[in-house]
C-alpha positions as CSV (number, residue, x, y, z in Angstrom):
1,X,4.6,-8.1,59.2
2,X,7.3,-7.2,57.1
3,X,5.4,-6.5,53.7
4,X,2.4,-8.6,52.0
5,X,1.2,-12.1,53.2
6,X,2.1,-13.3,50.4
7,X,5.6,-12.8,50.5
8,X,5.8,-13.8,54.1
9,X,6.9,-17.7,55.1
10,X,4.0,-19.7,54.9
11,X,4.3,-20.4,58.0
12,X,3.6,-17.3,59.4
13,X,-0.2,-17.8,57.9
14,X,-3.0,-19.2,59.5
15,X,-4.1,-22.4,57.8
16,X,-7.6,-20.9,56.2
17,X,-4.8,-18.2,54.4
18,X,-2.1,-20.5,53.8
19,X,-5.1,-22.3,51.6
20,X,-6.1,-19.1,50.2
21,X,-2.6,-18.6,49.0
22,X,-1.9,-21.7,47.9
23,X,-5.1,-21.9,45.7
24,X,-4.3,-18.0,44.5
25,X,-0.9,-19.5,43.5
26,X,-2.4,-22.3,41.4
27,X,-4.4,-20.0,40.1
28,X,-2.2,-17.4,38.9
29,X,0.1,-20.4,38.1
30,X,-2.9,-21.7,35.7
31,X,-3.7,-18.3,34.3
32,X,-0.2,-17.8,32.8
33,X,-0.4,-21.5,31.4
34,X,-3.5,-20.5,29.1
35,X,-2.1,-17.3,28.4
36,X,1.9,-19.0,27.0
37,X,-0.5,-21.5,25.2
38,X,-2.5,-19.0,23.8
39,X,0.6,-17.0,22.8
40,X,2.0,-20.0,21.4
41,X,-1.3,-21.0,19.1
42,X,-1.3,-17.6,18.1
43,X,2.6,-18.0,16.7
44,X,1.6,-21.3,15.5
45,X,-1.5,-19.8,13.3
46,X,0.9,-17.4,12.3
47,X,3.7,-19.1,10.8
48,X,0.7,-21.5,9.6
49,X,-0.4,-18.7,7.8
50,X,2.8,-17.8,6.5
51,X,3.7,-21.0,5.0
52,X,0.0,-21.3,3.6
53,X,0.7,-17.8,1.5
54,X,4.2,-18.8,0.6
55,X,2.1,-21.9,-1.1
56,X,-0.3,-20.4,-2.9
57,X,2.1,-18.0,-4.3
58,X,4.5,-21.0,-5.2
59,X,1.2,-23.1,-6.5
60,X,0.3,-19.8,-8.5
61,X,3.4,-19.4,-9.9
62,X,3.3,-23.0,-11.2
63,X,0.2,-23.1,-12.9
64,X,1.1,-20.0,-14.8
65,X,4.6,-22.0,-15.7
66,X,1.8,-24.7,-17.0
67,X,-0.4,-22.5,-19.1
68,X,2.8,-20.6,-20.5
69,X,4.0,-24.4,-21.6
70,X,0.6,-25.8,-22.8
71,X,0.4,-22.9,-24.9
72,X,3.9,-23.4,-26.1
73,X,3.2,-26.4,-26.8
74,X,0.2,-25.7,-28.8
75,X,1.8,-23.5,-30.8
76,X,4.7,-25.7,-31.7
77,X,2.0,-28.3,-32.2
78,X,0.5,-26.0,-35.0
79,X,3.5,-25.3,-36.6
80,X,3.7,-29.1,-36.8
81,X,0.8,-29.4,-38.4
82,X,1.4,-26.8,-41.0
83,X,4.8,-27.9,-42.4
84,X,3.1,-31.3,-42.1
85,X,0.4,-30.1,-44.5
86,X,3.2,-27.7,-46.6
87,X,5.0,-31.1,-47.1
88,X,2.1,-33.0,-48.2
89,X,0.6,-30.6,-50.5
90,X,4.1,-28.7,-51.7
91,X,3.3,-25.1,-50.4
92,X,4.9,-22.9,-48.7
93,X,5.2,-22.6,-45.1
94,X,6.2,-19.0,-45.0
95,X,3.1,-18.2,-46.3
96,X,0.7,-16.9,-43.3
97,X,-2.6,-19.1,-44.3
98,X,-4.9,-16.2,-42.7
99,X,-3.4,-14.1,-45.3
100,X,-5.9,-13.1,-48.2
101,X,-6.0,-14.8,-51.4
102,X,-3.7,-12.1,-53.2
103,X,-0.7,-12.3,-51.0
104,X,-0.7,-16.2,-50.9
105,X,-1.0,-16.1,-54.7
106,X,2.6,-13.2,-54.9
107,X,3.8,-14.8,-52.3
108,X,3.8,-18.4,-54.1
109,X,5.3,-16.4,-57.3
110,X,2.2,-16.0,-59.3
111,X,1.5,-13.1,-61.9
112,X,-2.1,-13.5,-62.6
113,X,-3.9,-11.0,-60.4
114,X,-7.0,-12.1,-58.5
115,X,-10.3,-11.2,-60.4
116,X,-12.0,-7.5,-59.8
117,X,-15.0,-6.7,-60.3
118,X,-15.3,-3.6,-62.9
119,X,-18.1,-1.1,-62.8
C-alpha cells in the first residue's frame, strides 16, 4: 500500500477496518469538538472576567463619586445651618464656633478681655 490505511480509499479496507476507521474518525472528530468548546468556555470566562473587573472598578469609582457628594453635601448642609443660626441670633458667621472664647469675643469687636486667674 501506498502509505497508511488511513489515507488509503476506503475501499481498499476490509470491512472490520473500514469500521475501525470510521469509529477512529468519529472519534478524533469528537475529541476536537470538546477541545474548540473547551477553548471557547475558556475565552468566554475570560472576557466574562474582564467585563466583571471593568465593573467593579466602574461600581468603585461610583461609590467614591457618592461619598465625595454626601460629604459635600454635609458640609454645605452645615454651613446652612450656621448662617441660619448667625441670622437668627445676629453673629457672625466668620467666626469659626470651635474657636475659644477669646477669639470669638475680638473677633465680634469686643475690648473686655476674658477673666484670668491671678496667683
Amino acid at each position: 500500500s501506498d502509505g497508511p490505511a488511513w489515507q488509503a480509499p476506503r475501499t481498499a479496507l476490509p470491512v472490520s477496518r473500514h469500521w475501525k476507521a470510521a469509529d477512529d474518525e468519529e472519534e478524533v472528530r469528537r475529541r476536537v469538538d470538546e477541545a474548540e468548546a473547551r477553548f471557547a468556555r475558556h475565552e468566554v470566562s475570560r472576557a466574562v472576567a474582564a467585563s466583571a473587573e471593568r465593573a467593579c472598578a466602574l461600581i468603585a469609582s461610583i461609590d467614591a463619586e457618592a461619598r465625595r457628594a454626601a460629604e459635600e453635601e454635609r458640609a454645605a448642609d452645615a454651613a446652612a445651618r450656621r448662617a441660619a443660626e448667625a441670622e437668627e441670633f445676629g453673629t457672625d458667621t466668620s467666626v469659626d464656633p470651635t474657636a475659644p472664647h477669646a477669639s470669638n469675643a475680638a473677633a465680634h469687636g469686643s475690648t473686655e478681655r476674658p477673666a484670668t486667674s491671678q496667683a
